[in-house]
N, C-alpha and C positions, 0 to 999 in steps of 0.2 A: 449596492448596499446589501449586504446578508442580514436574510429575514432571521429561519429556521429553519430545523428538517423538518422534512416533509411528514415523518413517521418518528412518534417516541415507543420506547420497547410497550408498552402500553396497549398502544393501537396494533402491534402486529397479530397476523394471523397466522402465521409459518409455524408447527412445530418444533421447539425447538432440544434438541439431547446435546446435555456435556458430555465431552470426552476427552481423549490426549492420546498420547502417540508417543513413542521414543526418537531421538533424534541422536544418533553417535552419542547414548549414553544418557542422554537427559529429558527429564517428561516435560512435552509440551502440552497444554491446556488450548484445548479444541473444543467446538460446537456445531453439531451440524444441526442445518435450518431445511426442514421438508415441508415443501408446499402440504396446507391444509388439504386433508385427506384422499394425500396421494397414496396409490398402490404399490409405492416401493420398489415396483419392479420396470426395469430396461430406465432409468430416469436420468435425465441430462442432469452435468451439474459443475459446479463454478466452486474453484478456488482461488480464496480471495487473502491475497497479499497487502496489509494495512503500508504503512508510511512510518516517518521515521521514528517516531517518539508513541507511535501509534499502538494499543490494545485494543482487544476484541470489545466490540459497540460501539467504540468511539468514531466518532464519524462515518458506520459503516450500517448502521440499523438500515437506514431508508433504501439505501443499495440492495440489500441482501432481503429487504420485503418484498422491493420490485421485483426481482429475480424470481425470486419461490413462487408470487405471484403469476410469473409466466412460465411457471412449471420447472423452476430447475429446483435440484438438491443442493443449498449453498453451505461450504464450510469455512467457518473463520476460524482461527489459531492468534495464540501469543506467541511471540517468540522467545527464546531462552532469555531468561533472565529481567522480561518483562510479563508486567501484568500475573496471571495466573503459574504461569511456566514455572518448572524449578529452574536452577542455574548460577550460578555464582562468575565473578562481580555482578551485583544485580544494575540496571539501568545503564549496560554496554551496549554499545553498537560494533559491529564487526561486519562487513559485506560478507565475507567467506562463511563465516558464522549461521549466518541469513539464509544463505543460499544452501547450506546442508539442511537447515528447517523445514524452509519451502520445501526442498527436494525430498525429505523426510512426510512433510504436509501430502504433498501427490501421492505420493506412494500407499498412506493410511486411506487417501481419499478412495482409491482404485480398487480399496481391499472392503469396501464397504457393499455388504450384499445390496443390490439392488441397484447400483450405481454401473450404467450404461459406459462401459471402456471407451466405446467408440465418439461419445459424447461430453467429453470434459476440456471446458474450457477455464483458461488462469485469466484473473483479472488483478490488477495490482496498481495502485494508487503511490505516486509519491515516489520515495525509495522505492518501495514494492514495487513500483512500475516501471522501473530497473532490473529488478527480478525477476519478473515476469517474463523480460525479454529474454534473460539468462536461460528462466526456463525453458522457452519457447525454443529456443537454439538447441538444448541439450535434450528436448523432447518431441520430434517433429510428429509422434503419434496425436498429438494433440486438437482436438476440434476446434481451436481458435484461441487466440489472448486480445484482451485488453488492457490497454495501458495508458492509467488516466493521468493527467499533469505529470508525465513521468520524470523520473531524475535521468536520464538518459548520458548529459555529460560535466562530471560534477567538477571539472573546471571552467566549463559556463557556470556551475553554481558560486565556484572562491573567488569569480570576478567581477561578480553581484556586490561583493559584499564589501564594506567599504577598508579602506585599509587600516585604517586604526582599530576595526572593527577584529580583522585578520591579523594584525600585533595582539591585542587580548586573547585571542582563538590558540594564537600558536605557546603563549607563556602560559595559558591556562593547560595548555595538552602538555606542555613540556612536564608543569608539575607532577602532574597526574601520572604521568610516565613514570618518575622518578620518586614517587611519593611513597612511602612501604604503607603498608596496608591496605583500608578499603579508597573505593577511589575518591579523589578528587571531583565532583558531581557541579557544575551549573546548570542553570534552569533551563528547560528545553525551549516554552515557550514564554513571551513575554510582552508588555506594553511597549510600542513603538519607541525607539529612543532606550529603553531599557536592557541590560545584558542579560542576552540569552543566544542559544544557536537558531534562534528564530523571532524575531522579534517586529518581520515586516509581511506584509499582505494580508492584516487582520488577524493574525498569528491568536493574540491574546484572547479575540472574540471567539474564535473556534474554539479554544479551549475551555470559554464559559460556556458554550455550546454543548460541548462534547461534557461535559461535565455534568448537566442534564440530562446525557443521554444514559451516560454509564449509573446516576443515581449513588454517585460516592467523588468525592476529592480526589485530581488527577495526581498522581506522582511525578511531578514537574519536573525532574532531573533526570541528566544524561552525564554520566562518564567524559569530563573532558577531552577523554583520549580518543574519544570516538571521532570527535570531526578530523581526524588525523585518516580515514576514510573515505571523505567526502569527495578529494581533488583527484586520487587515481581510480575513483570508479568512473568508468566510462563504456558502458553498455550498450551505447550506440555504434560502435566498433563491428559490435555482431549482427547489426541490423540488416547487412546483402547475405548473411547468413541462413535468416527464417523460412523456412519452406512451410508455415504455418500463416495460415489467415489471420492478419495483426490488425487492431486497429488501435493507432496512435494516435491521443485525445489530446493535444494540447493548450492550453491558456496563456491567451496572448499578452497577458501582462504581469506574467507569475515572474517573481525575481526571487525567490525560491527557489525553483527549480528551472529555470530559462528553457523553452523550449526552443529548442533550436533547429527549426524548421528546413535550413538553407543543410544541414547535416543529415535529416533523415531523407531528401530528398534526393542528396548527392548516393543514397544508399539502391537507389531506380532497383525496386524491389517489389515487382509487383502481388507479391504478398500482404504488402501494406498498405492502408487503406488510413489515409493522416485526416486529421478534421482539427478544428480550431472554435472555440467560444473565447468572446470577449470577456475576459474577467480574469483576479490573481489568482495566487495558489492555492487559497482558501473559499473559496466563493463557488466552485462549482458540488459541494458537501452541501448547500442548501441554497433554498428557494431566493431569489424567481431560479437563477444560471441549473440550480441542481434538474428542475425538469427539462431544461434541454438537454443537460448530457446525458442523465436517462433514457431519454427519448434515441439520440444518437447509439448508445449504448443495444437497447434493446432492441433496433434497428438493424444491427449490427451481429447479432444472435441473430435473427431470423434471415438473414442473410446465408447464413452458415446450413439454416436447415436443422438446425438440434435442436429445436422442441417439441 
């Protein structure tokens, strides 16, 4: 049963500076988070990749306090057309999209005086945690990724879901496609039983959740066309790829994003380092499940030796 986070923006101690960055043309809305009265200089630090529907704070505060807490420099970003970002259709999802962001995100992060090259590690939750692996493959200079409840293969995710559920999914993206103007938008998240592109493992409660955390009304919708996305990402492909220290956090009862354990292990990569808590897709964002994967987590940095 999800309590709360651990940490509202309230309680932290991190300093925190907005910023943004360009991405192939469009400004993304960033903030980096610097441990309380660090020196700035040689300082490990962590980019962090949200989830599908996800903006910066939402579900990411209590993460990126822990983190600055153990000394790193954390940045979080919107991505185009969400949240703060500029970008048009606004509330799209696009993997390719994503991954020019992110790829865009490292790059601003590297150029950040004080920020230790040798010591940066991506963390990425959700979708993000699909990304993360993209990055990890396409950056082996990297001190390490984590990837939490990742999406790893999003036709484990279209097989979750039920099929009447996926007749609504496919006439709702058809419109949207074919629809002139702005797009076609259903809610992202929702009450059990209720239409949304997410509406099971406590979906709704995270988002009153998170909605406390950001201190303003979430903007519930996503572009039909985007779960048209969902079924050909499969980023566990590149997993005997990573020459990068990975660790793969899975939740054993997420129908969200299925982790699918019997595939990262066919990947005998021993760069990755796989771990499991009992709970859905939602449940490890806060207490009690959130301090263990924390725990795992920050375990898992000092492993690597970057702080």
């Amino acid at each position: 049963m999800m309590e709360t986070l651990r940490y509202s923006p309230k309680d932290l101690t991190c300093e925190s500076e907005r910023t943004g960055f360009y991405s192939r043309g469009v400004w993304c809305a960033a903030t980096l988070h610097w441990p309380v009265g660090a020196s700035r200089k040689s300082t490990p630090a962590i980019l962090m990749l949200h989830g599908w529907g996800g903006i910066q704070d939402a579900l990411t505060v209590s993460f990126y306090e822990e983190f600055t807490r153990a000394g790193y420099l954390v940045m979080t970003f919107d991505y185009r057309g969400w949240g703060d970002s500029a970008g048009l259709p606004r509330q799209t999802i696009s993997a390719r999209q994503r991954m020019w962001d992110a790829d865009a995100a490292l790059a601003f992060l590297k150029s950040q005086p004080g920020v230790d090259l040798a010591r940066i590690v991506v963390w990425g939750s959700s979708f993000g945690g699909g990304h993360a692996v993209e990055l990890a493959a396409d950056h082996p200079e990297l001190a390490g990724v984590i990837a939490q409840v990742p999406m790893l293969d999003g036709m484990a995710a279209v097989r979750a879901v039920p099929l009447l559920r996926l007749m609504q999914f496919a006439l709702c993206s058809l419109v949207d496609m074919i629809k002139p103007g702005r797009p076609f938008y259903i809610p992202v998240l929702s009450e059990p039983g209720a239409f949304s592109s997410m509406d099971r493992d406590d979906a709704s409660k995270a988002m009153k959740i998170a909605e406390d955390s950001i201190g303003r009304k979430y903007d519930n919708r996503v572009a039909a066309r985007s779960l048209m996305t969902m079924g050909p990402y499969r980023p566990f492909k590149l997993l005997k790829n990573l020459r990068v220290p990975t660790l793969l956090l899975g939740a054993t009862e997420d129908t969200v994003a299925p982790f699918v354990e019997s595939s990262v292990r066919r990947a005998n990569n021993p760069h990755i380092r796989v771990a499991t808590v009992k709970a859905n897709h939602f449940e490890p964002y806060f207490e009690p499940v959130f301090s263990e994967v924390i725990r795992c987590e920050l375990d898992f940095l000092e492993s690597l030796k970057v702080t």
